[in-house]
LOLUMLUM-721755 format. One line per field, with one value per residue: x, y, z of N, C-alpha, C in turn; residue number from 1; residue in three letters. Coordinates in nm, 2 decimals. Layout:
n_xx	X / ...
n_yy	Y / ...
n_zz	Z / ...
ca_xx	X / ...
ca_yy	Y / ...
ca_zz	Z / ...
c_xx	X / ...
c_yy	Y / ...
c_zz	Z / ...
pos	NUM / ...
code	ALA / ...
***
This chain:
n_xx	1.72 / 1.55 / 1.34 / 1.32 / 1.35 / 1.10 / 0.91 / 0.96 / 0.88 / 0.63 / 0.50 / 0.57 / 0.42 / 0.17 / 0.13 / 0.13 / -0.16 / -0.29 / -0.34 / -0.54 / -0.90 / -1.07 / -1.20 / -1.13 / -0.91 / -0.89 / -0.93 / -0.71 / -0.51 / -0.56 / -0.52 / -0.24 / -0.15 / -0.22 / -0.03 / 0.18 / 0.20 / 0.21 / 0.44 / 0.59 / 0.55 / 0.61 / 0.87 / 0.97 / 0.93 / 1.17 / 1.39 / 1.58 / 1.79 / 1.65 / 1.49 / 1.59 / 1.60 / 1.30 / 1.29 / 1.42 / 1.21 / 0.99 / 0.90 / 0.78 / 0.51 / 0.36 / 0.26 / 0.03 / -0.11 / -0.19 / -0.37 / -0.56 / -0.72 / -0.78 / -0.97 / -1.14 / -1.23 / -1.36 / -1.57 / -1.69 / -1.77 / -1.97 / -2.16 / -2.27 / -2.39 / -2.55 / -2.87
n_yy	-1.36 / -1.13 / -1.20 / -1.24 / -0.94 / -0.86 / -1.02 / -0.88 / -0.61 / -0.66 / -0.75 / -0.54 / -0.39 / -0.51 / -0.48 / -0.24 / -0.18 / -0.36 / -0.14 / -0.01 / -0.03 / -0.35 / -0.27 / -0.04 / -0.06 / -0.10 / 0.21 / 0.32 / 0.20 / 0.31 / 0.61 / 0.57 / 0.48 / 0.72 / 0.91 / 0.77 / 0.84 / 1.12 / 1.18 / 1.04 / 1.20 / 1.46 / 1.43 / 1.35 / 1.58 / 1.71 / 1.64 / 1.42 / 1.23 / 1.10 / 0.91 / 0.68 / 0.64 / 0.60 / 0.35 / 0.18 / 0.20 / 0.10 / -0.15 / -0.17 / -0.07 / -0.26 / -0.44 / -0.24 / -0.21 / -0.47 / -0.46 / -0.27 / -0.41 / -0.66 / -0.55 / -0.42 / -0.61 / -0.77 / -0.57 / -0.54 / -0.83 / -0.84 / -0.67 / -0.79 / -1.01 / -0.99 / -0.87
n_zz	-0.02 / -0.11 / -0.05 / 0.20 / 0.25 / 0.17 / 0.34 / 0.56 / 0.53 / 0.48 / 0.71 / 0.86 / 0.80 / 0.86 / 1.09 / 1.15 / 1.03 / 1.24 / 1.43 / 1.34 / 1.38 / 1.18 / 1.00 / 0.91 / 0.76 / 0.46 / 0.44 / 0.59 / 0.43 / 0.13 / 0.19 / 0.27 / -0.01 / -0.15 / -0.04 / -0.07 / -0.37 / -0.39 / -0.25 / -0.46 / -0.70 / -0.59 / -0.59 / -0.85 / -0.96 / -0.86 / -0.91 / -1.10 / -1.00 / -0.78 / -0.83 / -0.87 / -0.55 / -0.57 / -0.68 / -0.54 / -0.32 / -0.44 / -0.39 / -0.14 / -0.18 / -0.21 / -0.05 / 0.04 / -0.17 / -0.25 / -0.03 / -0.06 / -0.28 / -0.24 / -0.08 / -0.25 / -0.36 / -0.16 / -0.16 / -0.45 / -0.39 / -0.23 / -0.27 / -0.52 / -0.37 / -0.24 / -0.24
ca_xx	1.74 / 1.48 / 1.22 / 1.31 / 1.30 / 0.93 / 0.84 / 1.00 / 0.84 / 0.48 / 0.54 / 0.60 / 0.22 / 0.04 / 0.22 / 0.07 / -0.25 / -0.31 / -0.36 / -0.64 / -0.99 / -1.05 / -1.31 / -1.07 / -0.79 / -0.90 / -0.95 / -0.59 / -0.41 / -0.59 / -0.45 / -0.12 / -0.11 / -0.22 / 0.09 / 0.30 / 0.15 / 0.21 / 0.54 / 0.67 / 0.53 / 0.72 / 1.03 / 0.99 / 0.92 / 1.25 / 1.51 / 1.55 / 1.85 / 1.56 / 1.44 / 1.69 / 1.53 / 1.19 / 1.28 / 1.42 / 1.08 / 0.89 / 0.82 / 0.71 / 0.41 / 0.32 / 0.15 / -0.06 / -0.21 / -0.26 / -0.48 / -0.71 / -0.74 / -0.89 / -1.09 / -1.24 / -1.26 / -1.47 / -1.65 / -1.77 / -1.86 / -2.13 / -2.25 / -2.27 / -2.42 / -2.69 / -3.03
ca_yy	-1.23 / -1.01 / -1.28 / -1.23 / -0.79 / -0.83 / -1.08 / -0.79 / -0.53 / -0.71 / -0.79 / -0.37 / -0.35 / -0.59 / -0.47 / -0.10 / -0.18 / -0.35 / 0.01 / 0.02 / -0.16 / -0.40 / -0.19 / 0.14 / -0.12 / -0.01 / 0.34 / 0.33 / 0.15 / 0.38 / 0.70 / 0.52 / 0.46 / 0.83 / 0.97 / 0.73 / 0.86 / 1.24 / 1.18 / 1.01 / 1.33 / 1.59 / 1.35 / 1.33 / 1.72 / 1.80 / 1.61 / 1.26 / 1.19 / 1.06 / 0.81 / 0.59 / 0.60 / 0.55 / 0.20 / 0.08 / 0.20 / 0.08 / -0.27 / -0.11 / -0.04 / -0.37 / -0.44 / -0.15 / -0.26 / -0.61 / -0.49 / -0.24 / -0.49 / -0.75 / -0.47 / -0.40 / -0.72 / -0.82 / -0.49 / -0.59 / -0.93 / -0.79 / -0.59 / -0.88 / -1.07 / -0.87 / -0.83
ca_zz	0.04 / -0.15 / -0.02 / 0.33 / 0.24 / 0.16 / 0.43 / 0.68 / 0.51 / 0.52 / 0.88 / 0.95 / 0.71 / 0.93 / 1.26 / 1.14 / 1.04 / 1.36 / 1.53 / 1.31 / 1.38 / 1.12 / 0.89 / 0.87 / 0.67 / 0.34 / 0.43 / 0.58 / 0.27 / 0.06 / 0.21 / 0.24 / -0.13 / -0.20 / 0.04 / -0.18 / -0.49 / -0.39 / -0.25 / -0.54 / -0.79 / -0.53 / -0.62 / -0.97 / -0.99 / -0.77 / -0.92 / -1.15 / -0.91 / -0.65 / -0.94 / -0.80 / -0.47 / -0.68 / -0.78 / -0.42 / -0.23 / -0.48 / -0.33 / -0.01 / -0.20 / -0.26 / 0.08 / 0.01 / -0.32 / -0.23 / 0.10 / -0.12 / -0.38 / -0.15 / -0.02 / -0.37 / -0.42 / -0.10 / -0.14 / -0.54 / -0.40 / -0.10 / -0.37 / -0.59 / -0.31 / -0.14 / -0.37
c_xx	1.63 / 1.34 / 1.20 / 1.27 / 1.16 / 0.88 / 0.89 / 0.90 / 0.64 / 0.44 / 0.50 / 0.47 / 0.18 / 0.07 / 0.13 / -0.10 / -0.30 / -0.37 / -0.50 / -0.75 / -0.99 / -1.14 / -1.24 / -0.93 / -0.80 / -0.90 / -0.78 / -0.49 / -0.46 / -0.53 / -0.31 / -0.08 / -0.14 / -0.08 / 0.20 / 0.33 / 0.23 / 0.38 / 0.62 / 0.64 / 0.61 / 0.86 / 1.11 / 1.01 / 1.07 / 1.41 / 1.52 / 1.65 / 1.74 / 1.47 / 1.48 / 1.58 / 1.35 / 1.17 / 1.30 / 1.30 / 0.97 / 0.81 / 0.73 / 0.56 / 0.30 / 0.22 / 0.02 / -0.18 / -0.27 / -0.41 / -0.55 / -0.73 / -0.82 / -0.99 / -1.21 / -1.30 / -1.39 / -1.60 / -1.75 / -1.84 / -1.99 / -2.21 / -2.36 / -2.38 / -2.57 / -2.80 / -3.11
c_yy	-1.13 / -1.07 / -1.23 / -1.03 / -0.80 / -0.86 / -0.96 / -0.66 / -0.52 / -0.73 / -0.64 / -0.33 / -0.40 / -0.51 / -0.32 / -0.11 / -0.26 / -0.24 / -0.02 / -0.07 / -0.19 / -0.31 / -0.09 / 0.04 / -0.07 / 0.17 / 0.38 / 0.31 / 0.26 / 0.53 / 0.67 / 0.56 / 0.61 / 0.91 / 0.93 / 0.80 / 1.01 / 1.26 / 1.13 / 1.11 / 1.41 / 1.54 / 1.38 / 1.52 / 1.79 / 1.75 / 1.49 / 1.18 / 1.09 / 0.94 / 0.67 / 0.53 / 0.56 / 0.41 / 0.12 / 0.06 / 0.15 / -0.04 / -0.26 / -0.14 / -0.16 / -0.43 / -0.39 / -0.15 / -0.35 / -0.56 / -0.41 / -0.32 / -0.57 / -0.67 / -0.44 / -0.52 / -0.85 / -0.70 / -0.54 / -0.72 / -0.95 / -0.73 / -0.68 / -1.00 / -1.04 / -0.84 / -0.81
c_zz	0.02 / -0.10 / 0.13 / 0.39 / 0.25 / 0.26 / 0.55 / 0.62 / 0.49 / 0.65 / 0.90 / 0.88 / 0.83 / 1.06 / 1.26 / 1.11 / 1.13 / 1.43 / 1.51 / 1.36 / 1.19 / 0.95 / 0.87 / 0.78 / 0.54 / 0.32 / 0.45 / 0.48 / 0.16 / 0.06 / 0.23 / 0.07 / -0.17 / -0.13 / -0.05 / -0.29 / -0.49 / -0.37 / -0.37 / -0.68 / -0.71 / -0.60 / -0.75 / -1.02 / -0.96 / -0.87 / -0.99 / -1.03 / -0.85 / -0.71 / -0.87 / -0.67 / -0.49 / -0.65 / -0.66 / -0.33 / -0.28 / -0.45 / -0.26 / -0.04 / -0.24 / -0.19 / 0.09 / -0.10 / -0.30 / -0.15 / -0.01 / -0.24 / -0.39 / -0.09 / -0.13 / -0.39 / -0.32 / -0.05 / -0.24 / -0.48 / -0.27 / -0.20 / -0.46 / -0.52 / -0.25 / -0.27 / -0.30
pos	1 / 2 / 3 / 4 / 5 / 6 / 7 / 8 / 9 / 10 / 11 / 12 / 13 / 14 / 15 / 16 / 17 / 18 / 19 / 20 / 21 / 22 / 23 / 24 / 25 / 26 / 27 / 28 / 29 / 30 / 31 / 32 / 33 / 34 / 35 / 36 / 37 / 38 / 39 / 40 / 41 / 42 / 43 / 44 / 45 / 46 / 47 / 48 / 49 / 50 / 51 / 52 / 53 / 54 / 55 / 56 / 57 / 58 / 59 / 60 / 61 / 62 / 63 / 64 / 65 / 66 / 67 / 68 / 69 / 70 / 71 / 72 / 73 / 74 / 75 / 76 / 77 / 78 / 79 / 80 / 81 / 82 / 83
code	UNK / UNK / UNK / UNK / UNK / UNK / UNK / UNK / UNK / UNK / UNK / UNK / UNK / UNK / UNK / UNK / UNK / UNK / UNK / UNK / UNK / UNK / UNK / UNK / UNK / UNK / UNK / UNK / UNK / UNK / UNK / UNK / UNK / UNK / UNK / UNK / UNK / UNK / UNK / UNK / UNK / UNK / UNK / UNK / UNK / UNK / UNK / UNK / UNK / UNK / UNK / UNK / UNK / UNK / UNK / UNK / UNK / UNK / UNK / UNK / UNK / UNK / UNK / UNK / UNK / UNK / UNK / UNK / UNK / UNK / UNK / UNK / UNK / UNK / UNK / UNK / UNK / UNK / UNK / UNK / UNK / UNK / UNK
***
């Protein structure tokens, strides 16, 4: 069940970054993960109640790390590459 959550929730990533061209994916996941980041300080500031919802959204975010991760990771290796 929690396999088939993710694979739905990776599916509604790729489905969105689609819009984008292919070179604006890191820029997009990047401002994604900062929206997360901000939203989940407003949360924490407002109420612990919303902690809760914290821990359910937190997978979400998972999509979003992976893609800039691979982005760092095929950015160091051009770097790495190129002399």
């Amino acid at each position: 069940m929690k396999q088939m959550i993710i694979d739905q929730i990776f599916s509604i990533y790729s489905q969105f970054l689609n819009y984008f061209p292919q070179n604006l994916h890191g820029l997009v996941s990047l401002a994604l993960a900062v929206l997360i980041v901000i939203g989940i300080v407003k949360v924490i500031r407002k109420d612990f109640i919303y902690i809760i919802l914290l821990v359910v959204l937190l997978p979400a975010s998972v999509p979003i790390l992976k893609n800039i991760w691979e982005s760092l990771v095929n950015i160091i290796k051009f770097l790495l590459t190129k002399r």
